[in-house]
N, C-alpha and C positions, 0 to 999 in steps of 0.2 A: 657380247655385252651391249652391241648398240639395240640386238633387240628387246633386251631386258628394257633398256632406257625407254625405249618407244613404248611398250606394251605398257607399263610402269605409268608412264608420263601419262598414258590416252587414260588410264585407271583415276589417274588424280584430277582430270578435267570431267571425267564424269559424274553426274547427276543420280543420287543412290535416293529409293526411299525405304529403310528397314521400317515394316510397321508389324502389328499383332491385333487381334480382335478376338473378344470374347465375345459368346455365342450364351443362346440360351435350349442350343441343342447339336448335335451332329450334324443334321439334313440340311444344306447351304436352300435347299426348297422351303419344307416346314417351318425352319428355326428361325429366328431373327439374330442381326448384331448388337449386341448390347456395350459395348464398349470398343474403342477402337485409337487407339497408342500411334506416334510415328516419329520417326526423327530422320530428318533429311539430312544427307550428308554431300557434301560438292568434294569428291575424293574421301579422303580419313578426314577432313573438318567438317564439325556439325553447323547447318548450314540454317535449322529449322526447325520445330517441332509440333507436333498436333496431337491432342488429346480430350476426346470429347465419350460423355455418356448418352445412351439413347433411351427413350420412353419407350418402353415394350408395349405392342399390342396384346399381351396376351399372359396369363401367369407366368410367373419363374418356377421350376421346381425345386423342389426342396434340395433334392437330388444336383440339378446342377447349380442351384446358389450356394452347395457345401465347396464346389471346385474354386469358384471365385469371389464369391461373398457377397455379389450383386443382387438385390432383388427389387420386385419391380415400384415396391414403394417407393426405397431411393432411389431409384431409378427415372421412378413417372417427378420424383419433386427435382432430381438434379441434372435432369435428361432433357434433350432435344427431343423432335423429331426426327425420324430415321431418314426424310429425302431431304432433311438440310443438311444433315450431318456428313452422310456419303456421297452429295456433291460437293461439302465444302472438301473434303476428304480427297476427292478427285483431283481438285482445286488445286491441292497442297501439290498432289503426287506429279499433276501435268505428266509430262512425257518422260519424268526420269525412270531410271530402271528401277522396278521394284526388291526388294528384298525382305524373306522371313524365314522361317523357320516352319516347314513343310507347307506353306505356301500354294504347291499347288497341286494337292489334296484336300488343302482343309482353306484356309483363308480367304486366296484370291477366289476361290469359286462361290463365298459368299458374299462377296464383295461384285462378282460379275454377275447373281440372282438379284441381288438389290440394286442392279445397274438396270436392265431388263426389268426389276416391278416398278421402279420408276422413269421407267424410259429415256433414261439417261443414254448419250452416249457412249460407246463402246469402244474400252481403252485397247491399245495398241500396244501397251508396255513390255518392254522387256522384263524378264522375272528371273530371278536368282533365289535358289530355294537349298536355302544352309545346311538342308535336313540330307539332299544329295548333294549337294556338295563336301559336307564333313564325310560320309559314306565314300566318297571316291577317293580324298585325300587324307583320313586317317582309319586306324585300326582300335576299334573301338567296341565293348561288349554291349553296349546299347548308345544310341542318339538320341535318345529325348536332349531338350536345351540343357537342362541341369547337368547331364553325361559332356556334352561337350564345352560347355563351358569349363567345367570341372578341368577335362583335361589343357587350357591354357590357364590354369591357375585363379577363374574368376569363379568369384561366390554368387549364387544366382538366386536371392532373397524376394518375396512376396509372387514366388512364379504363380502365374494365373489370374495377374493382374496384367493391364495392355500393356502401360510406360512401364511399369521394372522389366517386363519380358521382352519388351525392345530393346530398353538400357543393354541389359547383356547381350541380347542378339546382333545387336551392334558391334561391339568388342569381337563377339567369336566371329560375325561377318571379316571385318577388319582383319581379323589374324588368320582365317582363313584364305582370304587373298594376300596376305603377303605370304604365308605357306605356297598358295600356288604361283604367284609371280615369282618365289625364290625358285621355288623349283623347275621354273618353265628355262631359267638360265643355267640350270645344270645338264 
C-alpha cells in the first residue's frame, strides 16, 4: 500500500500537458500545423489551457478541410503565425510531461519539424502516448479516441477539432492512469 501511496502521490505533483494538433496533411515535413488545443494539468487538476489557430503557408485541401473544417481563409483571418504560435506553445508545455493520443507517430513529430524549421530549441520532454497506453492496459476492438473513450463511458463530440479532442483526451488520460496506478497495487 505505501507503494501505491508514493507512486500515486509523485503522479499528483506532476506536471501533464494533454495537447492535439490539427495538420493540413500527414507528412510532419511537407504539412503544416494548423491548429493546436492543450490543457495542462498539475496531477488530475487543470492547471491551464492553450488554444491557438495558425495562418497556413499554403492551400488547404478540400480533402483535409472535410476532416476538420479548417480552411485557410479562416485560418489566414483568425490565425497566427506558426513560429509565434509554437513557441508560445513550447512556452506553455516547459518541461512538463507531455501527453496525447498517438503522439508519438503523429503529433509530437510535427511539432519537433516546426521546432527545427524554426530553430527553436529542442525539447526534452517526457511523452505519454494514450494510443499505447490504452493498448497495454485494456482489450479493445480498435483505439481511435472515440473507441476509447467510449469505453469509460465519455461521449467524444466535435472529434477533429484541437480543444474538444484534448477535453476528452484528458478524461481517458486520467482514467487510464488511475487504471494503471490501481493495478500497479494489486
Amino acid at each position: 500500500m505505501y507503494i501505491m501511496n508514493e507512486k500515486y502521490q509523485k503522479f499528483l505533483e506532476s506536471d501533464f500537458v494533454v495537447f492535439d494538433i490539427e495538420t493540413s496533411g500527414l507528412s510532419p515535413i511537407k504539412d503544416e500545423v494548423l491548429e493546436i488545443g492543450a490543457i495542462k494539468l498539475k496531477g488530475k487538476n487543470e492547471a491551464g489551457r492553450f488554444e491557438a489557430l495558425i495562418q497556413p503557408r499554403r492551400a488547404i485541401s478540400l480533402e483535409v478541410e472535410k476532416i476538420h473544417g479548417l480552411n485557410e481563409i479562416y485560418l489566414l483571418v483568425n490565425g497566427r503565425q506558426s513560429a509565434v504560435v509554437i513557441k508560445e506553445f513550447l512556452d506553455f508545455v516547459s518541461d512538463a510531461i507531455v501527453v496525447g493520443h498517438n503522439i508519438k507517430e503523429f503529433d509530437w513529430l510535427f511539432i519537433q519539424d516546426h521546432v527545427k524549421r524554426y530553430a527553436l530549441p529542442e525539447s526534452t520532454n517526457k511523452i505519454i502516448d494514450t494510443l499505447q497506453l490504452s493498448r497495454k492496459l485494456l482489450s479493445l476492438p480498435t483505439y481511435n479516441l472515440s473507441s476509447v473513450a467510449s469505453h469509460f463511458g465519455l461521449e467524444h463530440k466535435n472529434a477533429h477539432r484541437a480543444m474538444a479532442d484534448v477535453e476528452v483526451n484528458t478524461k481517458v488520460f486520467l482514467a487510464l492512469m488511475e487504471l494503471m496506478l490501481n493495478s500497479q497495487n494489486t
